[in-house]
C-alpha positions in Angstrom: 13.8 -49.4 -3.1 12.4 -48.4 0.2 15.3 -45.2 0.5 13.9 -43.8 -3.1 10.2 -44.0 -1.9 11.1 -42.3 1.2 13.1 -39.7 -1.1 10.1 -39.2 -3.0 7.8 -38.7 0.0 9.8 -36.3 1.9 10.1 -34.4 -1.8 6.7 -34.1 -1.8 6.0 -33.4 2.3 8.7 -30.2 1.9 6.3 -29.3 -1.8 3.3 -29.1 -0.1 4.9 -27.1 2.7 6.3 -24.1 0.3 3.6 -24.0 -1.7 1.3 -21.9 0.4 4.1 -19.9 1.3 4.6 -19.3 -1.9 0.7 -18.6 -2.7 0.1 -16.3 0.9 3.5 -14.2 -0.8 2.1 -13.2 -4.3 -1.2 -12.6 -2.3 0.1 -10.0 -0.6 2.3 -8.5 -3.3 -0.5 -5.8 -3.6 -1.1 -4.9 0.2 -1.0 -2.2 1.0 -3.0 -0.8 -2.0 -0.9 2.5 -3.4 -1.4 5.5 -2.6 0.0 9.0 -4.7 3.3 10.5 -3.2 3.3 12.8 -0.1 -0.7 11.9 0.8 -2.5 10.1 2.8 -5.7 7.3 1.3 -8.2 6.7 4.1 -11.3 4.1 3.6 -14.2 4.2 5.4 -14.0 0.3 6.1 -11.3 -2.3 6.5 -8.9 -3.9 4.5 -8.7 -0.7 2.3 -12.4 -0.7 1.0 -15.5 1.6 1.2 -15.5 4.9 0.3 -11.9 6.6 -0.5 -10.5 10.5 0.3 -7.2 11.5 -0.2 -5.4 14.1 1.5 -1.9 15.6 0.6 0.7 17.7 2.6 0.6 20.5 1.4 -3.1 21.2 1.4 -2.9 21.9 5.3 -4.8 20.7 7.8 -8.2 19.2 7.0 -11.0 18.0 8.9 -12.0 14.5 8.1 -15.1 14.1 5.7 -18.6 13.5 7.7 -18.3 9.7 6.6 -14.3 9.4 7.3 -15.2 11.9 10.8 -14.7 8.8 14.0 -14.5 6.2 11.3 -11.8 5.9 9.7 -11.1 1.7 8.7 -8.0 1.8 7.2 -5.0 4.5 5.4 -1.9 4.1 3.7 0.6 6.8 4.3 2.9 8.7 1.6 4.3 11.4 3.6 4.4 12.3 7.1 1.5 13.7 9.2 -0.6 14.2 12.1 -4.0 12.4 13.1 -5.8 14.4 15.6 -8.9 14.1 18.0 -10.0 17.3 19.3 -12.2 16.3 22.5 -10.4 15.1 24.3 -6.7 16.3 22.7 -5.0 13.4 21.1 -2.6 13.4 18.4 -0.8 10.7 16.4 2.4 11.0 14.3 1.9 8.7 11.2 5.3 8.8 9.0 5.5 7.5 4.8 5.4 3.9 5.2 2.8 3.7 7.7 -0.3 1.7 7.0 -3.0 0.0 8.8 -5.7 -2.4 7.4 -7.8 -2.3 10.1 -7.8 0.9 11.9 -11.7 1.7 13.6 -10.6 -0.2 16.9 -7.7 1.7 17.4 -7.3 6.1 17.0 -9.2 5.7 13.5 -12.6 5.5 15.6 -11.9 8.9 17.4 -9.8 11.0 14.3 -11.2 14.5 13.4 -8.8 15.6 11.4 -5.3 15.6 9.7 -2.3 18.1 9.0 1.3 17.9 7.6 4.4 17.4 9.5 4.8 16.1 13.5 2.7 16.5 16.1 
């Protein structure tokens, strides 16, 4: 009797274990949000909210918007392109794929603008 309780309980100890596995999985099923092939979606604010602009490759370089200029919070990549500051010169490559949720910390406090290709 006492082996089948302790079946039961350890049953039940490995359940509550993969459950929030499980749960933190699905949760994230829609991070990052999309974004339309060969652009780039910048928000204003973390975690992919505040205002929106999308820029695609083959509309050249671009300044950033006034409220996207030094602030941008997060961007999901489609395609491959430069982020550049201007004062001092900095540039970052960003490559389809990439995606940051929280990005005003790092070079997305200092971006001026964008453009196809390498850096």
């Amino acid at each position: 009797m006492k082996l089948r309780f302790w079946s039961v309980a350890a049953a039940l100890s490995l359940t509550s274990l993969l459950i929030p596995v499980t749960s933190a999985r699905a949760a994230s099923a829609d991070w990052p949000p999309p974004c339309a092939g060969a652009s780039i979606c910048f928000w204003s604010e973390d975690a992919f909210s505040g205002h929106t602009w999308e820029w695609t490759s083959r509309s050249g370089y671009r300044d950033m918007p006034a409220f996207l200029h030094d602030h941008v919070g997060s961007f999901v990549a489609t395609t491959r392109a430069c982020f550049i500051n201007w004062d001092p010169v900095q540039k970052r490559n960003v490559y389809s794929g990439d995606w940051r949720s929280s990005y005003l910390e790092d070079f997305g406090g200092v971006i001026d603008g964008v453009g196809p290709g390498a850096c």
